[in-house]
DRENDO-1510 file (C-alpha; in Angstrom, 1 decimal, always signed):
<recs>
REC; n; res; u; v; w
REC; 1; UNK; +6.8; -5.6; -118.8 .
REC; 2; UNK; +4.2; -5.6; -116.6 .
REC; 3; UNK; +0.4; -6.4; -118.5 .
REC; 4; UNK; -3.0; -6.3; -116.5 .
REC; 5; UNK; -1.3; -4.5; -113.7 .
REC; 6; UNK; -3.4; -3.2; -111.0 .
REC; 7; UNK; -1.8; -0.9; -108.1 .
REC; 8; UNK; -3.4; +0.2; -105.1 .
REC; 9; UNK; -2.0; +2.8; -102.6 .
REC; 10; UNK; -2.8; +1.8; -99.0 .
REC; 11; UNK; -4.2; +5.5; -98.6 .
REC; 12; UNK; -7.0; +4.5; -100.9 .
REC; 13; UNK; -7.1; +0.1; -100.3 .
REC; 14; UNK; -5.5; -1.3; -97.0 .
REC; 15; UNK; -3.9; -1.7; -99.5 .
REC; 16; UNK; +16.3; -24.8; -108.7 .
REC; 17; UNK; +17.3; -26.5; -109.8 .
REC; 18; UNK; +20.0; -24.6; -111.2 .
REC; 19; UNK; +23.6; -25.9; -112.2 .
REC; 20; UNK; +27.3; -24.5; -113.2 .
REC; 21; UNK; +30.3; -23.4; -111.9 .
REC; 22; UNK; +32.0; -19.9; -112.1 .
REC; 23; UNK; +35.4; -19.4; -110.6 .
REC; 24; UNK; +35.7; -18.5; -106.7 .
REC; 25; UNK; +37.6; -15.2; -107.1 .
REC; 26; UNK; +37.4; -14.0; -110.8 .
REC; 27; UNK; +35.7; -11.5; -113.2 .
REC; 28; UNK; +32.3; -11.4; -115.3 .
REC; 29; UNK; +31.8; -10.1; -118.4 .
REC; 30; UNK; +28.4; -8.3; -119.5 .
REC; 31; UNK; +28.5; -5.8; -122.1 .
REC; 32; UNK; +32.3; -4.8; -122.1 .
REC; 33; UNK; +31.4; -4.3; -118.2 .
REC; 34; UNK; +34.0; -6.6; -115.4 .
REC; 35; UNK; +32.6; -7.3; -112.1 .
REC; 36; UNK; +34.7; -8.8; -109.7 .
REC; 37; UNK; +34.2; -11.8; -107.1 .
REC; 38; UNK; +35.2; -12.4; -103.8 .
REC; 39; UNK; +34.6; -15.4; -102.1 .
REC; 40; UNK; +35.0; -15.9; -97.9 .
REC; 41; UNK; +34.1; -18.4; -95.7 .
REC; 42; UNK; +31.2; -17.6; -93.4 .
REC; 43; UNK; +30.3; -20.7; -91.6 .
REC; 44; UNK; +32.2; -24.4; -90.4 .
REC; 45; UNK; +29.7; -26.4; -89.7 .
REC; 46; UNK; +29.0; -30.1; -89.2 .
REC; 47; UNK; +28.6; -30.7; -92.8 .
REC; 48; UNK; +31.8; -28.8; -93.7 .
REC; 49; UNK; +32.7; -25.1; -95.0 .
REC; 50; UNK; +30.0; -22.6; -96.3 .
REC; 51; UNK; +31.3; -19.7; -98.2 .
REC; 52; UNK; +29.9; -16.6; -100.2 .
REC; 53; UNK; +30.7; -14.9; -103.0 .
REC; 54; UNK; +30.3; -11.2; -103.1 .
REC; 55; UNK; +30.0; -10.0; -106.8 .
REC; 56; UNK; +30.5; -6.0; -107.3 .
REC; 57; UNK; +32.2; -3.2; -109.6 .
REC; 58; UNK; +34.8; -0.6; -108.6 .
REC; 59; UNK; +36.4; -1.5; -105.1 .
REC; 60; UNK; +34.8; -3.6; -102.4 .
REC; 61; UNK; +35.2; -1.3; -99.4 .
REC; 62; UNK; +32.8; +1.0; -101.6 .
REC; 63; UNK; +29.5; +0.9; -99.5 .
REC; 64; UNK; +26.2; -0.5; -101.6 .
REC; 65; UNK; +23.0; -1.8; -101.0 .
REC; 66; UNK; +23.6; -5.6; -101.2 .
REC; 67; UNK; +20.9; -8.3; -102.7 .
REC; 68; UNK; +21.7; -11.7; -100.6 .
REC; 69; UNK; +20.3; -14.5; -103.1 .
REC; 70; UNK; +20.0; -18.2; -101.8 .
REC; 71; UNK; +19.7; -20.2; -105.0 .
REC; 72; UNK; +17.3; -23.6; -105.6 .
REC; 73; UNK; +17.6; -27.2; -105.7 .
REC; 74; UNK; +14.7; -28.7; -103.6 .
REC; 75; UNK; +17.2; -28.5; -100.8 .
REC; 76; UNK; +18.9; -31.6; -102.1 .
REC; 77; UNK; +21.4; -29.5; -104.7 .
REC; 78; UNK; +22.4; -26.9; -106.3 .
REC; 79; UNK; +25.0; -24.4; -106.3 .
REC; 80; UNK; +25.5; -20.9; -105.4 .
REC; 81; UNK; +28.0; -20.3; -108.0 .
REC; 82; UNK; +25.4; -21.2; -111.4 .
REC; 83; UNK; +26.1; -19.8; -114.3 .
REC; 84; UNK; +22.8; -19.6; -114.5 .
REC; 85; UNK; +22.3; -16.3; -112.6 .
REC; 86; UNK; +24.5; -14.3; -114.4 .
REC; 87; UNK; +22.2; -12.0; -116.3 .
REC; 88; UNK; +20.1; -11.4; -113.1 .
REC; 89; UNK; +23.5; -10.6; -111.0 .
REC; 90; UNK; +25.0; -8.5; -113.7 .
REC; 91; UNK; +21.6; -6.7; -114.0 .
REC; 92; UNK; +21.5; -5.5; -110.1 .
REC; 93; UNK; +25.5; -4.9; -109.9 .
REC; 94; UNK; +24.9; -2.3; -113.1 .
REC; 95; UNK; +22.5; -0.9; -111.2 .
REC; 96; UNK; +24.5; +0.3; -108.1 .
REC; 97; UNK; +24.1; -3.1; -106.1 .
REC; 98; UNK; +26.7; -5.5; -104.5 .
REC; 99; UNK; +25.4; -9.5; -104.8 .
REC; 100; UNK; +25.8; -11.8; -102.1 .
REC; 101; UNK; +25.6; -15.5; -103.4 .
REC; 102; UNK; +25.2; -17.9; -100.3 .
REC; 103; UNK; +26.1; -21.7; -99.7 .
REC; 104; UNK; +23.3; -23.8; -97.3 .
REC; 105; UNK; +23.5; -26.7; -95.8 .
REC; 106; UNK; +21.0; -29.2; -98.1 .
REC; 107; UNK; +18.8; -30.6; -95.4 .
REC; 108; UNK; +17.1; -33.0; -97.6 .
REC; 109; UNK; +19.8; -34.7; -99.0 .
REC; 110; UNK; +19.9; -38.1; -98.3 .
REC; 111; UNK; +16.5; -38.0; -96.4 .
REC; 112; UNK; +13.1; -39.6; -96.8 .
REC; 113; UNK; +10.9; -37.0; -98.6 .
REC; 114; UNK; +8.1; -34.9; -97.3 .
REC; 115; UNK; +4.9; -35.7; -98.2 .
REC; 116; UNK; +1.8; -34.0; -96.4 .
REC; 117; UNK; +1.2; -36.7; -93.2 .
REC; 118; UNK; +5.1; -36.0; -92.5 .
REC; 119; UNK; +6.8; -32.8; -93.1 .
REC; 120; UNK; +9.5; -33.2; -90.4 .
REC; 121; UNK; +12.1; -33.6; -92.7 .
REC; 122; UNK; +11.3; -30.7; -94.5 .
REC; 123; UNK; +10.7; -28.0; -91.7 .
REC; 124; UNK; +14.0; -29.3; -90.6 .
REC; 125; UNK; +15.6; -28.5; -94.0 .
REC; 126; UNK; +13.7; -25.1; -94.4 .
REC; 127; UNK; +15.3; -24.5; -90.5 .
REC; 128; UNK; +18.8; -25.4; -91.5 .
REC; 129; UNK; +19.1; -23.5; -94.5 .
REC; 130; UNK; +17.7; -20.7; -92.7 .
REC; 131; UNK; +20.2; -20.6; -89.7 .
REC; 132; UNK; +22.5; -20.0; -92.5 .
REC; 133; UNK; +21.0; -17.6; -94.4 .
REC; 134; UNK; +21.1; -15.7; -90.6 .
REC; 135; UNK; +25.1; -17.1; -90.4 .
REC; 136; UNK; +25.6; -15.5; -93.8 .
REC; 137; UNK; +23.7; -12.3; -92.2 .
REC; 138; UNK; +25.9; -12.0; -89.3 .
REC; 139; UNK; +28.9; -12.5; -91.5 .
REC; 140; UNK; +28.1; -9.4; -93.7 .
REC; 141; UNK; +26.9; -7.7; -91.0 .
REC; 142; UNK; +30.1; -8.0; -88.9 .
REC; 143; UNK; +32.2; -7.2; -91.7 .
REC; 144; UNK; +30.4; -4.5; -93.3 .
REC; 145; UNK; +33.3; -1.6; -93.0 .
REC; 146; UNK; +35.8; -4.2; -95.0 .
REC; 147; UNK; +33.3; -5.5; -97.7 .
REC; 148; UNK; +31.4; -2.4; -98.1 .
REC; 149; UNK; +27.6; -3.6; -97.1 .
REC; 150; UNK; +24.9; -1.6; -96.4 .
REC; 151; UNK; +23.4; -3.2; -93.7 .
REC; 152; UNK; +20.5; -0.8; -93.7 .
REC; 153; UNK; +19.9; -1.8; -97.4 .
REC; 154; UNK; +19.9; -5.9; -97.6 .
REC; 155; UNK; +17.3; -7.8; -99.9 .
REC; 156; UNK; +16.6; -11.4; -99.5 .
REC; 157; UNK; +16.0; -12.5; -103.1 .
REC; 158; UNK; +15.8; -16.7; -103.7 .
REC; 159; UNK; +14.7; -19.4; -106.2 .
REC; 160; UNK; +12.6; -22.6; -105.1 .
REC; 161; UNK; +14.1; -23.9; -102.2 .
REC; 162; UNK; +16.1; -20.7; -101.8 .
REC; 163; UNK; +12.8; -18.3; -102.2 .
REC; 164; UNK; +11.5; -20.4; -99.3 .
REC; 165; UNK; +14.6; -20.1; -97.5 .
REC; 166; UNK; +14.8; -16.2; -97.9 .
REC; 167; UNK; +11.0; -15.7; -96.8 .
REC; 168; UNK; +11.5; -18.1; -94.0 .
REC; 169; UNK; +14.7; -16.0; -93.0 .
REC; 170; UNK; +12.4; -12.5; -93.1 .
REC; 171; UNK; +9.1; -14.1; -91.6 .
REC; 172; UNK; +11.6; -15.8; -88.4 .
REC; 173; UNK; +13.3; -12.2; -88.1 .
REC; 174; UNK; +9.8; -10.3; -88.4 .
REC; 175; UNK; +8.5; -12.5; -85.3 .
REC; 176; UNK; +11.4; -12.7; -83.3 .
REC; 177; UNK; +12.1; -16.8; -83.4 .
REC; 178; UNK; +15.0; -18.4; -81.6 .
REC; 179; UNK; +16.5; -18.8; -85.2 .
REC; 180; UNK; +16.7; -15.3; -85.6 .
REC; 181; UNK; +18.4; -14.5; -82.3 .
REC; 182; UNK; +21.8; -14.5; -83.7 .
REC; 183; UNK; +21.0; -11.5; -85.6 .
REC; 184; UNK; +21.3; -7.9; -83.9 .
REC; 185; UNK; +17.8; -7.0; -82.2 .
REC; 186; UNK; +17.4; -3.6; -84.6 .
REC; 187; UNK; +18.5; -4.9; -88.0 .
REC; 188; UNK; +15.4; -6.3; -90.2 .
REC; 189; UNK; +15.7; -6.8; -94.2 .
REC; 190; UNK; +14.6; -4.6; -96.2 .
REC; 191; UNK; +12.8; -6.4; -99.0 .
REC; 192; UNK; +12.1; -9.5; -100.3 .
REC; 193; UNK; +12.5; -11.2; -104.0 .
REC; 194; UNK; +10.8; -14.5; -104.2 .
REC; 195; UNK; +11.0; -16.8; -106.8 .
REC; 196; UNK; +8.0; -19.7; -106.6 .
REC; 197; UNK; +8.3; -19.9; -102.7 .
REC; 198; UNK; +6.3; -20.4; -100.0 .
REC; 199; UNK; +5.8; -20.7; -95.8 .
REC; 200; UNK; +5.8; -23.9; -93.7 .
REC; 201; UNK; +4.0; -23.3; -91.1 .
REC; 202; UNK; +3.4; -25.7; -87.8 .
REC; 203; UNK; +0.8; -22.9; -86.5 .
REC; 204; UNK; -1.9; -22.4; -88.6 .
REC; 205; UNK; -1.5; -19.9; -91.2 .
REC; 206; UNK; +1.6; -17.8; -91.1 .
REC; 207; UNK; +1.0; -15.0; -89.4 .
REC; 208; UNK; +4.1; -11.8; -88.2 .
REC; 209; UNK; +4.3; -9.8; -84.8 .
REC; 210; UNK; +5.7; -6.6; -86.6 .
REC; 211; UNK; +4.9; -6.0; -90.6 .
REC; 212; UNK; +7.3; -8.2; -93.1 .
REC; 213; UNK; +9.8; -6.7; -95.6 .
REC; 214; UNK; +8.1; -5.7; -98.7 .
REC; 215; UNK; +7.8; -8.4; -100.6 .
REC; 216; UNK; +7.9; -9.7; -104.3 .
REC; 217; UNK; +6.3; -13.1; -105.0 .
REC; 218; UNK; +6.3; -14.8; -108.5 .
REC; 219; UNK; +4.8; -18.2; -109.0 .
REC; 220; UNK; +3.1; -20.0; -111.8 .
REC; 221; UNK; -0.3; -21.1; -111.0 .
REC; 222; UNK; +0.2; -24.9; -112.3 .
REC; 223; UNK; +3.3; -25.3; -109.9 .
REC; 224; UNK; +3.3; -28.8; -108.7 .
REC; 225; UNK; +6.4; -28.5; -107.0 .
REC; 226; UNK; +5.8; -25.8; -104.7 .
REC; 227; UNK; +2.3; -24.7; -103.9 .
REC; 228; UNK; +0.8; -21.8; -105.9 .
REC; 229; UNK; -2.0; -21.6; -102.8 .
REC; 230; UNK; -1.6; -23.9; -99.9 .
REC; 231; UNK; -1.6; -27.5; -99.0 .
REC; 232; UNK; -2.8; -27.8; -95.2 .
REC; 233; UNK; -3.6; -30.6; -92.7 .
REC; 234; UNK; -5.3; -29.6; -89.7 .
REC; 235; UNK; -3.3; -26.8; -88.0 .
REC; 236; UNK; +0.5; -27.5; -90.2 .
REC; 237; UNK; +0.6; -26.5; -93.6 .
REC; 238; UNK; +2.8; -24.7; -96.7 .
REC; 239; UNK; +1.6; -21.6; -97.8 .
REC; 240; UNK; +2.6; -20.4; -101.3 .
REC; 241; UNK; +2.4; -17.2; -103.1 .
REC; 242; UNK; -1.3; -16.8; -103.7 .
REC; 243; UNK; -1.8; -17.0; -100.1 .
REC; 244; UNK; +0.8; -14.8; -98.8 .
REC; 245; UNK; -0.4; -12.0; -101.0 .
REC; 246; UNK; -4.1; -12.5; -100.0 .
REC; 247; UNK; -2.2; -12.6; -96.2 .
REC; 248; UNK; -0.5; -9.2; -97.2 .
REC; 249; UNK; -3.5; -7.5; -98.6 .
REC; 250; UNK; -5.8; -8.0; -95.8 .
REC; 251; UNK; -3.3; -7.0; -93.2 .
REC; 252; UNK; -1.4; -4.0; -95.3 .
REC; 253; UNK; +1.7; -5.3; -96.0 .
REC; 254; UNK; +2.5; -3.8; -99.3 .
REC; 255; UNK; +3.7; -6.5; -101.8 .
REC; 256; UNK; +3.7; -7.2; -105.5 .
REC; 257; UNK; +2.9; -10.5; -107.1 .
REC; 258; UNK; +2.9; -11.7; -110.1 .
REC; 259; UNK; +1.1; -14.9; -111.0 .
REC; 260; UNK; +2.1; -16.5; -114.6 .
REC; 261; UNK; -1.1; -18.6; -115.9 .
REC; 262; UNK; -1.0; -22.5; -116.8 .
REC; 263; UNK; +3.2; -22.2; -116.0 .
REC; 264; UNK; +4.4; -24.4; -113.5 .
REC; 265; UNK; +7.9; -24.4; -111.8 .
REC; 266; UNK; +9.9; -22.4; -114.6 .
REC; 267; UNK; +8.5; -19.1; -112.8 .
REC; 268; UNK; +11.6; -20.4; -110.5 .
REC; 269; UNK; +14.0; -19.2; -112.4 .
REC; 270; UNK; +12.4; -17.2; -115.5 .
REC; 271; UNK; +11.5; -13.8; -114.3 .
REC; 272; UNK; +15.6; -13.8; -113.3 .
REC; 273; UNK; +15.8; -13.3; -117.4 .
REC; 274; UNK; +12.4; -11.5; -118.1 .
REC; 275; UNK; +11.0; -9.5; -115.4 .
REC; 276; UNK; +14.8; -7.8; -114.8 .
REC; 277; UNK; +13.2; -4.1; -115.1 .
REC; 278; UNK; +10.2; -5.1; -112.8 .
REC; 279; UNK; +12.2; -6.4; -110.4 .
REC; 280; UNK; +14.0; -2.8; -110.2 .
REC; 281; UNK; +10.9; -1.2; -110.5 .
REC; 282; UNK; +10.3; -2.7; -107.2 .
REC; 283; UNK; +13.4; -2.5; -105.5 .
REC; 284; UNK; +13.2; +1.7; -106.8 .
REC; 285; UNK; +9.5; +2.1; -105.9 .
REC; 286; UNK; +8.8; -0.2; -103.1 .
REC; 287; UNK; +12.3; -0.3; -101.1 .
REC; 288; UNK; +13.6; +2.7; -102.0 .
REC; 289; UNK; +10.8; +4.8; -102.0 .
REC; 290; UNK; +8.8; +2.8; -99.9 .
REC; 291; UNK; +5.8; +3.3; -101.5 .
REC; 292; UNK; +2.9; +1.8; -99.8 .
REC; 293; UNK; +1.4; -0.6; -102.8 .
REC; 294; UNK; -0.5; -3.1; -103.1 .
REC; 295; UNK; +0.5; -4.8; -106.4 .
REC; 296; UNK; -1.1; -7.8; -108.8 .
REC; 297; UNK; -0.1; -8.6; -111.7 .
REC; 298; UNK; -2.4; -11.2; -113.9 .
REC; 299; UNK; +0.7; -12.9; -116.9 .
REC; 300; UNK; -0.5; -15.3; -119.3 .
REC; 301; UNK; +1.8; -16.2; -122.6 .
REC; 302; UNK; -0.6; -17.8; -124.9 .
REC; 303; UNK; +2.4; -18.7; -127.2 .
REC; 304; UNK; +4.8; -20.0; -124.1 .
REC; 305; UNK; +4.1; -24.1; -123.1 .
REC; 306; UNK; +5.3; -25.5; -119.6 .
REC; 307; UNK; +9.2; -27.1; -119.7 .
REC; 308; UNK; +10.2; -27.9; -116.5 .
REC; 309; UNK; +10.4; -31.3; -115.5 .
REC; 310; UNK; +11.5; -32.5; -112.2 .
REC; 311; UNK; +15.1; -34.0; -112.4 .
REC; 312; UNK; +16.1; -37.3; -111.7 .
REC; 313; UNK; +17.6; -36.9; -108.6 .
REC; 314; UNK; +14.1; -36.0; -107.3 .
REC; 315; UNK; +12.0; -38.5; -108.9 .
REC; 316; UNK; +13.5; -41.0; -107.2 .
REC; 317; UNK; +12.8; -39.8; -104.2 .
</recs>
């Protein structure tokens, strides 16, 4: 549910590490309800085959709004086929959507980590995975008719690595970048779900040419992973959810964002379990409807203690 909430109309305010496996082609089972899978191949690339899996009900040529999720894994692992998101698929598939699950390339893997005097590695990782993010795009897009995609209707959603992929791929689109040219001049996305993500920018703060997607930004205010607010260094920095809404609010972008006090990284992957009928709140009001809000929402859960803890494979790093 959604406490403390305070919504403005613009009229009145200007105004992850996640692990499974599920079977390529198959079935999933929610409350006596199958969904089917289909997986293709949407990308060969240096690193080797990327595929997605498209998870819907009734027949695929059926045309539905489709949510294209990017999972997390610090952009060292992860897969796109966790167990894991099951509840949060199943959710938006019973509610009239198709789910696109997407592979990227892991541009951190095997690399020295960022820290803030060198982010090269990182912007080069947050680049990779979103040229294929925009592969994936182009796929879906080319093959609407036979998969049944409204291309009008696509939602970036991610967690982590994958919510700063998917507002990477909707900020490069919105201003036109070199990345983005593979994708048709007209088509934009039409919404945003991020899950504790956040902006590398090279030029100051992050600023967009023509108004981003609406937007949905959840992040726990003790994140140590990936910033709540920003960490910056002269003109380069990485610019997480508190400053993106503030960013959104002054310009008029209408966004909702709910901050989760003294949580860290779990708000990567919790609100895909409990903030399901917010996040179709937002996809009815704010995508559908395209109401013009302006949306904060102030969590704390006195009785609820931080549990993530960064895996191994990152520590070492």
């Amino acid at each position: 549910m959604m406490p403390n909430n305070k919504v403005y109309p613009l009229s009145l305010l200007f105004l992850t590490l996640l692990f499974s496996s599920l079977s390529s082609i198959g079935q999933i089972v929610l409350k006596d309800k199958k969904y089917h899978v289909n997986t293709k191949i949407f990308s060969q690339t240096d690193s080797g085959t990327l595929k997605l899996d498209i998870y819907y009900s009734g027949k695929i040529t059926e045309t539905k709004p489709t949510v294209l999720f990017v999972f997390g894994g610090g952009f060292v692992m992860g897969r796109r086929d966790s167990k894991l998101f099951d509840q949060y698929f199943n959710t938006l598939i019973g509610h009239g959507f198709k789910v696109v699950s997407v592979d990227y390339r892991l541009g951190l893997k095997g690399k020295k980590f960022p820290s803030p005097f060198n982010t090269s590695n990182l912007k080069a990782a947050i680049d990779t995975a979103t040229t294929d993010v925009f592969d994936a795009t182009a796929y879906l897009i080319k093959n609407a008719k036979e998969l049944g995609i409204d291309t009008a209707m696509i939602i970036l959603s991610g967690s982590s690595a994958g919510a700063i992929t998917a507002l990477h791929a909707d900020y490069n689109k919105r201003n036109a970048t070199a990345l983005s040219a593979k994708l048709p001049q007209h088509f934009q996305y039409k919404g945003v779900i991020s899950f504790a993500g956040a902006i590398l920018s090279y030029k100051g703060a992050p600023k967009y040419m023509m108004p981003p997607a609406p937007t949905m930004l959840f992040h726990g205010t003790a994140d140590k992973l990936v910033p709540y607010n920003k960490v910056r260094l002269l003109n380069r920095g990485f610019f997480g959810s508190k400053y993106l809404a503030r960013t959104f609010r002054k310009n008029g972008y209408p966004y909702y964002f709910q901050y989760v006090q003294d949580m860290g990284h779990e708000i990567a992957g919790s609100p895909m379990v409990e903030n399901l009928p917010d996040i179709l709140w937002f996809i009815e009001n704010y995508i559908i409807k395209q109401k013009r809000y302006f949306m904060e929402v102030d969590f704390k859960d006195a009785d609820k203690k931080p549990t993530f803890s960064i895996p191994p494979a990152l520590k070492k790093r």
